[in-house]
C-alpha positions as CSV (number, residue, x, y, z in Angstrom):
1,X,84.7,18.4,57.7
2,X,84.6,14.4,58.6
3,X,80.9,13.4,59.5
4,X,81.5,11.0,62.9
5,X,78.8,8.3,63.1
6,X,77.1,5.6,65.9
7,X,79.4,6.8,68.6
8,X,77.7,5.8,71.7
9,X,78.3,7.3,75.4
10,X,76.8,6.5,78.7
11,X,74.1,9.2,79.8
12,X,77.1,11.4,82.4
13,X,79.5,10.9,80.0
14,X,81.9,14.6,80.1
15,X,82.7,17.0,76.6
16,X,86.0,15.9,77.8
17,X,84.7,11.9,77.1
18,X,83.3,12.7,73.8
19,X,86.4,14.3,72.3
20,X,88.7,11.7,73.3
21,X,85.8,9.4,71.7
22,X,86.3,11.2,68.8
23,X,90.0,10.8,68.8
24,X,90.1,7.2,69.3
25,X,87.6,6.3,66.7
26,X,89.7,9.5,64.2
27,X,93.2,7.5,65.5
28,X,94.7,11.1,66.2
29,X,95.3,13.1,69.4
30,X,92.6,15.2,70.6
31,X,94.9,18.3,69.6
32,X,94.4,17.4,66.1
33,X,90.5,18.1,66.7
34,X,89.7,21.9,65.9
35,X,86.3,22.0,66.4
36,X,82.9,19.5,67.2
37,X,78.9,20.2,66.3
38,X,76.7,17.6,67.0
39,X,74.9,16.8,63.9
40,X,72.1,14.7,65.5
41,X,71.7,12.9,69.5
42,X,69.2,9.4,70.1
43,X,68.7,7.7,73.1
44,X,69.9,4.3,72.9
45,X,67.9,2.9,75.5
46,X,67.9,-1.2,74.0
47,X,69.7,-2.1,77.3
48,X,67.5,-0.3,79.8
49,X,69.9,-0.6,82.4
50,X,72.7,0.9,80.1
51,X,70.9,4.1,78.4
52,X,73.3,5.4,75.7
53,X,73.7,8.5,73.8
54,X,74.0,7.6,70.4
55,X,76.1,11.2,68.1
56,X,76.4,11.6,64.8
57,X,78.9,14.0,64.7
58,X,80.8,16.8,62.3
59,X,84.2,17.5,63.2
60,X,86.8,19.9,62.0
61,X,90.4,18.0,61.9
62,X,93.9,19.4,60.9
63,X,95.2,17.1,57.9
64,X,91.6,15.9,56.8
65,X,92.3,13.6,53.7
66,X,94.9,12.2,55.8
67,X,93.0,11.3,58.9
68,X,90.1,10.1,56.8
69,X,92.4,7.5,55.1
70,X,93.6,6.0,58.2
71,X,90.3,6.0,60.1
72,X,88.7,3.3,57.0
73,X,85.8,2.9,58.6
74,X,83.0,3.4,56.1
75,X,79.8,4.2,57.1
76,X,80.9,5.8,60.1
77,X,83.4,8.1,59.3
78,X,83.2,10.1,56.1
79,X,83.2,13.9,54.4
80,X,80.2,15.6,55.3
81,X,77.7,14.5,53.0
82,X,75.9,17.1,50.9
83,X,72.3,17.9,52.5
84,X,71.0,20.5,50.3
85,X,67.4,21.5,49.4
86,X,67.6,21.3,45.6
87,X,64.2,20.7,43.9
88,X,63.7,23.7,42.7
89,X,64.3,25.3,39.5
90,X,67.7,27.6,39.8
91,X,67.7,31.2,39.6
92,X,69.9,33.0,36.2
93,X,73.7,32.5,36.8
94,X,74.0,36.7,37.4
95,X,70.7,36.7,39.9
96,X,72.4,34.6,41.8
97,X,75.4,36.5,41.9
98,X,73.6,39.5,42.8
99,X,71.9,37.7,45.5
100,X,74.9,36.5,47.1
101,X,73.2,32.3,46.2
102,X,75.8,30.5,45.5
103,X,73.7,27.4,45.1
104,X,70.6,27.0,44.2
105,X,67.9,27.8,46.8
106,X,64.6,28.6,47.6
107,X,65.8,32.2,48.1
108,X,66.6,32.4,44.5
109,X,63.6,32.7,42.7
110,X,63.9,31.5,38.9
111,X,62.4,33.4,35.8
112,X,58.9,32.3,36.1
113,X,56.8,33.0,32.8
114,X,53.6,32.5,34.4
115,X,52.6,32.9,37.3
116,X,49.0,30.8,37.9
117,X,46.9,31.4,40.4
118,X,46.4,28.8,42.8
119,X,44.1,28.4,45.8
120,X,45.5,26.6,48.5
121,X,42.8,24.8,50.6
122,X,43.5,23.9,54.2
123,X,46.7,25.6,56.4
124,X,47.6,22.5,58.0
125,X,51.6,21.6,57.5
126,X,50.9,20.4,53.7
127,X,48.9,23.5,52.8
128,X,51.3,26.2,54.9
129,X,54.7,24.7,53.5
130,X,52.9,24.4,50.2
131,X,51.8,28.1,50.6
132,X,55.6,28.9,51.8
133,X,57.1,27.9,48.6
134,X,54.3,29.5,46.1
135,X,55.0,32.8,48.1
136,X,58.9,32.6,48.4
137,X,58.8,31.7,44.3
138,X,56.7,34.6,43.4
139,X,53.0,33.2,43.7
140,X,50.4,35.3,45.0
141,X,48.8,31.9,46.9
142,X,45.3,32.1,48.3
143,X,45.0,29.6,51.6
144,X,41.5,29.1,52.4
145,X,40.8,27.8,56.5
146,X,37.7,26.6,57.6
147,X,39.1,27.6,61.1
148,X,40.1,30.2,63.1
149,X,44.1,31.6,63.3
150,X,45.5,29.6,65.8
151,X,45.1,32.1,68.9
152,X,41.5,32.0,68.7
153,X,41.8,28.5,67.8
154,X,43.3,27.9,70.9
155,X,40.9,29.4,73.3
156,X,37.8,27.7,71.8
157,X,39.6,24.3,72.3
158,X,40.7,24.7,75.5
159,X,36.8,26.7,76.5
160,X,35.2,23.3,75.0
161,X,37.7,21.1,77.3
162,X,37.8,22.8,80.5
163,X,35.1,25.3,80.5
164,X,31.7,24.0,78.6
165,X,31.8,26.2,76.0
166,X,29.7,25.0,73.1
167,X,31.5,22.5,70.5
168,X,32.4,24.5,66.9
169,X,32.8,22.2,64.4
170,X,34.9,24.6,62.4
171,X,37.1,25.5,64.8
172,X,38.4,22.3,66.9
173,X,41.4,20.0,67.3
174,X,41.1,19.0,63.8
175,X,40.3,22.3,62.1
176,X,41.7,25.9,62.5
177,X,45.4,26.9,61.6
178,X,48.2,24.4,61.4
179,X,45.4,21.9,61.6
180,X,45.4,18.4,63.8
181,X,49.2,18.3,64.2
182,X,48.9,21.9,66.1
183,X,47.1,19.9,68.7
184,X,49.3,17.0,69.1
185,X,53.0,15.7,70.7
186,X,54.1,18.0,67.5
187,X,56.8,15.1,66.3
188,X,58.4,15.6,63.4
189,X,60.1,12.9,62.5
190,X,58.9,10.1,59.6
191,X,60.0,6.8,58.3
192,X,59.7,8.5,54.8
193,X,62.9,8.2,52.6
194,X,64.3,11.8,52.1
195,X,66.7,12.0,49.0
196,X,65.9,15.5,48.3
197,X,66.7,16.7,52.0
198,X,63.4,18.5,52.5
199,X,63.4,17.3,56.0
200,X,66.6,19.2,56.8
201,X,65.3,22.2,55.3
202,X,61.9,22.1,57.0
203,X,63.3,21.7,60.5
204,X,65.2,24.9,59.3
205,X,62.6,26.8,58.4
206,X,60.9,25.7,61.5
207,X,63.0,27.1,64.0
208,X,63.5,30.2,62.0
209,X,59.5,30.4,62.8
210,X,60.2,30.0,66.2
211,X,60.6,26.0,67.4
212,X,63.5,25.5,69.7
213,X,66.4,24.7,68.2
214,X,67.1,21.1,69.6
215,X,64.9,20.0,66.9
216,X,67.7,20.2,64.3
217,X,69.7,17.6,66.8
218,X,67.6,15.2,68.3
219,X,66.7,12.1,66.6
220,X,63.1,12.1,67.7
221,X,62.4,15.7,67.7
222,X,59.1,17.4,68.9
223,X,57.8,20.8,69.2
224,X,54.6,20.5,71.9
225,X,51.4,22.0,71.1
226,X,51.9,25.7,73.4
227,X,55.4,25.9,70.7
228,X,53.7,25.0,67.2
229,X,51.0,27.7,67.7
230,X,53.6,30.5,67.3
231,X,55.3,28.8,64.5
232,X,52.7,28.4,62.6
233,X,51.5,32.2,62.8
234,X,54.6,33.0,61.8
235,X,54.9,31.0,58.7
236,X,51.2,32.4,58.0
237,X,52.6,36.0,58.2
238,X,55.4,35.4,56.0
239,X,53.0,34.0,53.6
240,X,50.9,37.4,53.6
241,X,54.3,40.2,53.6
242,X,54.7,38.5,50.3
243,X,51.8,38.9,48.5
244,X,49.8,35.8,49.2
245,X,46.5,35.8,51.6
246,X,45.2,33.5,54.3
247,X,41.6,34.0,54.3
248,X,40.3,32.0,58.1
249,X,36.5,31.1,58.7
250,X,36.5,30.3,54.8
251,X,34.9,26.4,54.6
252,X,35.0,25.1,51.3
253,X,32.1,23.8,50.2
254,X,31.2,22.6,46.8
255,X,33.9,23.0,43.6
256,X,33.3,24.0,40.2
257,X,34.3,21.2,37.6
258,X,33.6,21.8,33.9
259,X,34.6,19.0,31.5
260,X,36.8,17.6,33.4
261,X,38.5,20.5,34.7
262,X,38.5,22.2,38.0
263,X,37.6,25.7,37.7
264,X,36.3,27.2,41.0
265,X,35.7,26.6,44.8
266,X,32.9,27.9,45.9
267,X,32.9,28.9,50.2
268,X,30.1,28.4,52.8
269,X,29.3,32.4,52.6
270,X,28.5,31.7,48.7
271,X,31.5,33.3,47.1
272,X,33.1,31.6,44.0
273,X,37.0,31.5,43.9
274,X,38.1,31.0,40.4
275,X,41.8,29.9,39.9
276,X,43.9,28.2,37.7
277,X,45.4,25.4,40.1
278,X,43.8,23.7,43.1
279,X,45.1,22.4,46.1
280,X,43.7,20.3,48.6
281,X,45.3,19.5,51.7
282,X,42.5,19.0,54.3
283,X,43.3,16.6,56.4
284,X,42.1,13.4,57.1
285,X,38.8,14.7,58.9
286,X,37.4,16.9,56.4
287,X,34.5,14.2,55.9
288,X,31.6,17.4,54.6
289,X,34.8,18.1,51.9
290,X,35.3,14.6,50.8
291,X,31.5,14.0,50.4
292,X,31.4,17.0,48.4
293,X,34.0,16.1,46.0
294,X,33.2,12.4,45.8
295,X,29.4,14.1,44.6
296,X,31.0,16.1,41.9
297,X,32.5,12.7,40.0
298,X,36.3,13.1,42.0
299,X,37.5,9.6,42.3
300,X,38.0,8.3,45.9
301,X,39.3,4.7,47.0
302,X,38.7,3.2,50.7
303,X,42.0,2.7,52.3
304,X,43.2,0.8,55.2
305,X,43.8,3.0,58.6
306,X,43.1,1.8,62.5
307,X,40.9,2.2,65.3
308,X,41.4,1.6,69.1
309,X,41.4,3.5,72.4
310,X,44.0,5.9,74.3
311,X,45.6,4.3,76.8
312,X,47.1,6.3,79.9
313,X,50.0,4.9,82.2
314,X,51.7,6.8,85.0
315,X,54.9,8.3,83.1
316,X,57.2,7.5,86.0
317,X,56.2,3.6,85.6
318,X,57.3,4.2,81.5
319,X,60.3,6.3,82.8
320,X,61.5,3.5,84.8
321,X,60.4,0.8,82.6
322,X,62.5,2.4,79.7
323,X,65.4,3.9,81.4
324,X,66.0,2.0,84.5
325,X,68.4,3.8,86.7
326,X,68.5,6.9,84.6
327,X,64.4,7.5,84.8
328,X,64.2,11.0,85.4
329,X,67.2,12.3,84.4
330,X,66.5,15.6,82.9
331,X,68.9,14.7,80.0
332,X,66.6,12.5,79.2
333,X,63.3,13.8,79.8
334,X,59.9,12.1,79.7
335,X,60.2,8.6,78.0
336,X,58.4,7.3,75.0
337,X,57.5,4.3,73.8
338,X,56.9,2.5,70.4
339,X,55.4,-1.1,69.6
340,X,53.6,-3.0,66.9
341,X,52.6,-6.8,67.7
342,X,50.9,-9.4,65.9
343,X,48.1,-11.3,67.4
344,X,46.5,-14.8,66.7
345,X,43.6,-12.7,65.2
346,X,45.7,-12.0,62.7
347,X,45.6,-8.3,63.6
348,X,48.2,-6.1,64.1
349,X,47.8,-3.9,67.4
350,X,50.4,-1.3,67.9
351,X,51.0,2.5,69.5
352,X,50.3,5.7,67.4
353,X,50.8,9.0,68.3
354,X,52.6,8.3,71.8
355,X,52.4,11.1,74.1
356,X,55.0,11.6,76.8
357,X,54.0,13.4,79.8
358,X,50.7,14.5,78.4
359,X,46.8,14.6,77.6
360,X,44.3,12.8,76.1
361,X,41.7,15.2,74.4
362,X,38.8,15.5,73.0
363,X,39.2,15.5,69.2
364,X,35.8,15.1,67.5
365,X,35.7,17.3,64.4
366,X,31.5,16.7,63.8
367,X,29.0,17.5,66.5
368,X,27.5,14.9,69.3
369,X,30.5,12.5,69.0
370,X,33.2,11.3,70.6
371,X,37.0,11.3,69.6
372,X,39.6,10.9,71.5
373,X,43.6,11.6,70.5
374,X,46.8,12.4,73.0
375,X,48.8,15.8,73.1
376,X,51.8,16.9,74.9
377,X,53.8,19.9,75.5
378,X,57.3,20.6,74.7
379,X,58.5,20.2,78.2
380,X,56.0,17.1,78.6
381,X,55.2,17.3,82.1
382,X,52.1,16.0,82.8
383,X,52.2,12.9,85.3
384,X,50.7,10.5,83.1
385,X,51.6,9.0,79.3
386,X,49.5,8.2,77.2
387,X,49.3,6.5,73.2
388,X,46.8,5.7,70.6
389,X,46.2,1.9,71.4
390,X,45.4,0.8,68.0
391,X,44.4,-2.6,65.6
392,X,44.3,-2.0,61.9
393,X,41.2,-2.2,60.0
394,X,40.5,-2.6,56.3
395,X,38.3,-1.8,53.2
396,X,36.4,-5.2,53.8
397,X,35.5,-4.2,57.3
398,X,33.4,-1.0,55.5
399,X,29.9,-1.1,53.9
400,X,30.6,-3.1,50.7
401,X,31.4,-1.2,46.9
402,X,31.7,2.3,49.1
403,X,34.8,4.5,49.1
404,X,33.7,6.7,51.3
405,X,33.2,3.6,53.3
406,X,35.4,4.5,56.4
407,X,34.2,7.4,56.5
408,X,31.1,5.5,58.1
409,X,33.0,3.1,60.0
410,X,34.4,5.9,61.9
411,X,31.2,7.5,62.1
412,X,29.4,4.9,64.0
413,X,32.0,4.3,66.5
414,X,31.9,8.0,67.3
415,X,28.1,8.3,67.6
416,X,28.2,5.5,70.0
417,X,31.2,6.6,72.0
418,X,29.2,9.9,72.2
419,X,26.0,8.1,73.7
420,X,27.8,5.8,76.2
421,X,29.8,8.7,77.3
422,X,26.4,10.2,78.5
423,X,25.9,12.3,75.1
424,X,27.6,15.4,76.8
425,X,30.8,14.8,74.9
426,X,32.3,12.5,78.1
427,X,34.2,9.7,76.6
428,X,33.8,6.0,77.9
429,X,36.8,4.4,80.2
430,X,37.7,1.5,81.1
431,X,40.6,-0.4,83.6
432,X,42.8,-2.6,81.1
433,X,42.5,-4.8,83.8
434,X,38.5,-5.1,83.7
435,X,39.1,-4.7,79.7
436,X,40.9,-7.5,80.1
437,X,38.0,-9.5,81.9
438,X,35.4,-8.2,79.6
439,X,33.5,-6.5,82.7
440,X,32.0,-2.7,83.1
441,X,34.7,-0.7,85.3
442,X,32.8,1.9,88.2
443,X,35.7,4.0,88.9
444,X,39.2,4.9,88.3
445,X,42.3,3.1,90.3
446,X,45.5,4.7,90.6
447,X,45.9,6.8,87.0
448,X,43.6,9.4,87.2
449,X,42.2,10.0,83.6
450,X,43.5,13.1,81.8
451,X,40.7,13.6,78.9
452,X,38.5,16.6,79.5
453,X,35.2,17.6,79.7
454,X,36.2,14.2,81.8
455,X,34.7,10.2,81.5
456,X,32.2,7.9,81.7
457,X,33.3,4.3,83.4
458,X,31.8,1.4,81.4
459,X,32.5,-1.2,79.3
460,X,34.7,-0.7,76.2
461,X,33.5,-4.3,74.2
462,X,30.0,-2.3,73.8
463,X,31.7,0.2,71.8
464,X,34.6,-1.2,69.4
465,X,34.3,-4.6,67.0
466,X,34.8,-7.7,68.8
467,X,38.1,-8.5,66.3
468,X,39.6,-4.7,68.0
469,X,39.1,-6.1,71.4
470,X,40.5,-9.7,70.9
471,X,43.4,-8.1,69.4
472,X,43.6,-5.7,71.9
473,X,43.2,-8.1,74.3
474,X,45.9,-10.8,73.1
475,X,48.2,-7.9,72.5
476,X,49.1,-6.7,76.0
477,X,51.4,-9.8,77.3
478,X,53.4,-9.7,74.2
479,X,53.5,-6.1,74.5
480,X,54.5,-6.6,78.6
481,X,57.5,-8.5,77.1
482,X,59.8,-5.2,76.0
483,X,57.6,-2.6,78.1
484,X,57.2,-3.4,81.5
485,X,54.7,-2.1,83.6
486,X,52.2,-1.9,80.4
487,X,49.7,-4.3,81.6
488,X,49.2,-2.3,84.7
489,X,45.5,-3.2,85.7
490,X,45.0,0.5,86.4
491,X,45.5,1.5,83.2
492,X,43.0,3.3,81.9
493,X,41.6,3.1,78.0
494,X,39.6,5.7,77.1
495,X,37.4,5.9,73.5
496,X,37.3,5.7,70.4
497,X,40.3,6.8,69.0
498,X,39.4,6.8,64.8
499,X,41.2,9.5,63.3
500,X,44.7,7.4,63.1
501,X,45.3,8.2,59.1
502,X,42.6,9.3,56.4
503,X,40.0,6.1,55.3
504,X,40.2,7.2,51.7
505,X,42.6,8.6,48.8
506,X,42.5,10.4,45.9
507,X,44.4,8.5,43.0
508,X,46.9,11.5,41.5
509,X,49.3,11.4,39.3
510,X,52.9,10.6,40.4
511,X,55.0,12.9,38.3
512,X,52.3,15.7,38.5
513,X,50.4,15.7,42.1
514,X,47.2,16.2,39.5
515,X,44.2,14.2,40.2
516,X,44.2,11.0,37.4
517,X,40.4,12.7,36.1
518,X,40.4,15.9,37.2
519,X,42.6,18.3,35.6
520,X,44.1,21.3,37.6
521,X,42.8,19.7,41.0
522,X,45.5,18.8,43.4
523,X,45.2,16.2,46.3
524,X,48.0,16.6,49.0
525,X,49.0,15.8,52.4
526,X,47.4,13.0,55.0
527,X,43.4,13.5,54.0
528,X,44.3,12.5,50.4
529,X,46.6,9.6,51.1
530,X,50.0,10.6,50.5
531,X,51.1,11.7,54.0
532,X,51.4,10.4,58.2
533,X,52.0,13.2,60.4
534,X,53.4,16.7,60.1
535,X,56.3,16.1,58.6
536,X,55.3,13.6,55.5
537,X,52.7,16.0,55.1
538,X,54.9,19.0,55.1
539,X,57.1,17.1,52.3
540,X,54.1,16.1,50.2
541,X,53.4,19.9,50.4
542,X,57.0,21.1,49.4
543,X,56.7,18.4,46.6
544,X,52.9,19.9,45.1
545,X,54.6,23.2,45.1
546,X,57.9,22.2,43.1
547,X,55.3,20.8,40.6
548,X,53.8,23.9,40.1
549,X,56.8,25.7,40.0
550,X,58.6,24.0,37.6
551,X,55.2,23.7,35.3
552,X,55.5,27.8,35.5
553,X,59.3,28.1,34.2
């Protein structure tokens, strides 16, 4: 098949517009076209007055080698690239035949000569797909959880937001089953560079858990939190039909290390867990894990990550601002955003974690503070948008000599967020316009705030650095320049947001995924610095497990 790229088409366009698209760019009659699958779908929405769909396309011609010499437009139209998963080690030549692989796959399990045992800490995207692999290859894979499985999960959070039930700090937006992502837009797409085409395969593997299937075409794909929660319980039950176990309410807290060597986790109830490989994707909030490790001689280093607020606009004003005439075409859906702008502080403020048609939440992972982060739906239909509103900060804005340094940057903005809030886990808001001004706000205007147990009105320069709100501060004009409607003086900010990335990382080895002092210990995902969001952390994941794997052949 020829692989059909950049073809653009207004929003209405017809099947019957696409195909003769096809045809002209192909320089052959529609007849000539047997069949079309669209490979992948974005919104070109530069122009906002002229929203395009932009295909990448695979389509089945008579006379291929013939058409594709004519067309001679490389880069655009081409055979159909090969996509598939590959990194890991192949199967026997006649185990394949008997399994019907014709190529290599994680279906065809190689002749592994040792099996280790390996404890798998944390069942966020990194620990489950990491656990995935392990049990498809053979492995018997032990994932511990701190949290609960993700139905229970699910009504504690939502009793803490909406009906006072008492804050668990081991069972929260950060913690539980499928971990932070779970409660989140649920995007899974990355700016990581993807030679091995793990990202193909985990979309896959995804909707065979239950996603809906547009994921494998849109360029921006999401899942919504009320769709990850079944995925993830099904990825957690094929982990346990074979062989491995998935042990919830399991806290890690203290390890074993002899000489060098990892040799045991030891849980919150007491019990030792002896193993032969470790490991540990936790997250970027598992501060009681970090501090426990860093006490045991693992080596940490501070890293840069951001802090900043939520900010909430009506999603009709973002709809029109980004679409124009087409807002609210339901071929379109709910419109996102994306910026990043330098101010004369020489900060960088930009938008993390935008969430279309949805809620900002309470995400503190520690008692008596305050976090806040956004979450949406997969149909994304609440009435306002909202996005991490964020300025980068770095090791030199820590307590000096201190890896664990950000861990106490964070720390103090969220004690403080949870005192102004009124120490009943309210978060502080704030009008951008009074923001803007530097003055306390009394009320809300016309965007009613969406973060539950609900706010506090005040003023936001009592809580974040002075160089956050300068940045902040400078940023919205340039910001009103490609999204308009963003300096709204209604717009409300709500605080702190602090858990943008992890503040620290484990230094591991590159070809190995081992820790560079700590033999057998194995730091993966977004809490030790190699991962951004569920699917980088998902790869990193895939890419421990391949390790392991290969090690065992």
């Amino acid at each position: 098949m020829l692989q059909v790229s950049q073809l653009r088409l207004p929003v209405d366009h017809s099947d019957k517009d696409l195909r003769r698209a096809i045809s002209k760019i192909l320089g052959i009659k529609p007849d000539f076209i047997r069949r079309v699958k669209v490979k992948q779908r974005a919104v070109d929405a530069r122009k906002r007055d002229e929203v395009l769909f932009c295909y990448t396309l695979l389509v089945d011609v008579d006379r291929e080698q013939g058409v594709l010499k004519r067309a001679g437009k490389p880069g655009r139209v081409e055979l159909v690239p090969d996509e598939t998963y590959r990194e890991l080690p192949e199967a026997p030549a006649s185990e394949q035949a008997e399994s019907g692989e014709g190529t290599p796959a994680v279906a065809a399990k190689p002749a592994i000569h040792k099996k280790p045992r390996v404890v798998v800490v944390g069942t966020g995207p990194c620990g489950l797909l990491c656990g995935l692999l392990l049990a498809r290859q053979g492995f018997k894979p032990i994932l511990l959880e701190r949290g609960k499985a993700a139905g229970p999960r699910a009504r504690d959070v939502t009793g803490f937001w909406r009906r006072g039930l008492d804050f668990n700090p081991d069972s929260n937006v950060q913690f539980g089953e499928g971990g932070a992502g779970t409660f989140s837009d649920g995007k899974l797409y990355t700016q990581i560079r993807d030679r091995e085409h793990r990202i193909p395969w985990i979309l896959r593997e995804l909707v065979k858990a239950g996603a809906p299937e547009d994921i494998l075409v849109k360029s921006r794909p999401h899942i919504g939190t009320d769709r990850l929660i079944k995925v993830v319980r099904t990825i957690r039950e094929e982990i346990i039909a074979l062989g491995g176990e998935v042990r919830f309410e399991t806290r890690v807290k203290d390890v074993v290390i002899e000489k060098g060597v990892m040799q045991a986790v030891v849980t919150a109830q007491g019990e030792t867990i002896e193993a032969d490989k470790f490991v540990f994707a936790v997250g970027h909030s598992s501060r009681d894990t970090f501090e426990a490790l860093h006490a045991r001689g693992v080596p940490f280093e501070a890293k840069p990550f951001s802090v900043g607020v939520r900010i909430e606009h009506p999603q009709g004003l973002v709809d029109r601002s980004q679409f124009g005439q087409w807002a609210g075409d339901p071929k379109l859906g709910a419109a996102a955003y994306k910026f990043a702008v330098h101010a004369a502080t020489g900060r960088t403020a930009y938008s993390f974690c935008m969430c279309p048609g949805g809620l900002v939440v309470a995400a503190t992972s520690e008692p008596d503070m305050v976090v806040t982060n956004g979450m949406s739906s997969y149909a994304r239909a609440e009435s306002n948008a909202n996005a991490g509103f964020m300025v980068d900060v770095r090791p030199e804005d820590f307590p000096a000599n201190d890896p664990l340094g950000g861990i106490k940057f964070q720390r103090a903005l969220e004690k403080k967020a949870f005192a102004m809030g009124g120490s009943n886990y309210r978060a502080p808001a704030q009008l951008l316009e009074d923001f803007i001004k530097g003055k306390a706000s009394t009320g809300q205007g016309k965007v009613k705030p969406s973060y539950e147990p609900g706010v506090t009105w005040g003023n936001l320069h009592d809580l974040l650095p002075d160089y956050v709100c300068e940045t902040l501060i400078q940023s919205v004009p340039l910001i009103e320049k490609g999204l308009r409607g963003f300096s709204l003086p209604d717009a409300v900010l709500t605080g702190a947001e602090t858990r943008s990335s992890s503040p620290v990382r484990i230094p591991r080895d590159p070809e190995t995924c081992e820790c560079i002092s700590v033999k057998n210990f194995l730091p993966a995902g977004e809490g030790a610095g190699y991962a951004g969001g569920i699917i980088s952390a998902a790869v990193d994941g895939m890419r421990v497990a391949e390790m392991l794997i290969h090690q065992a052949v």
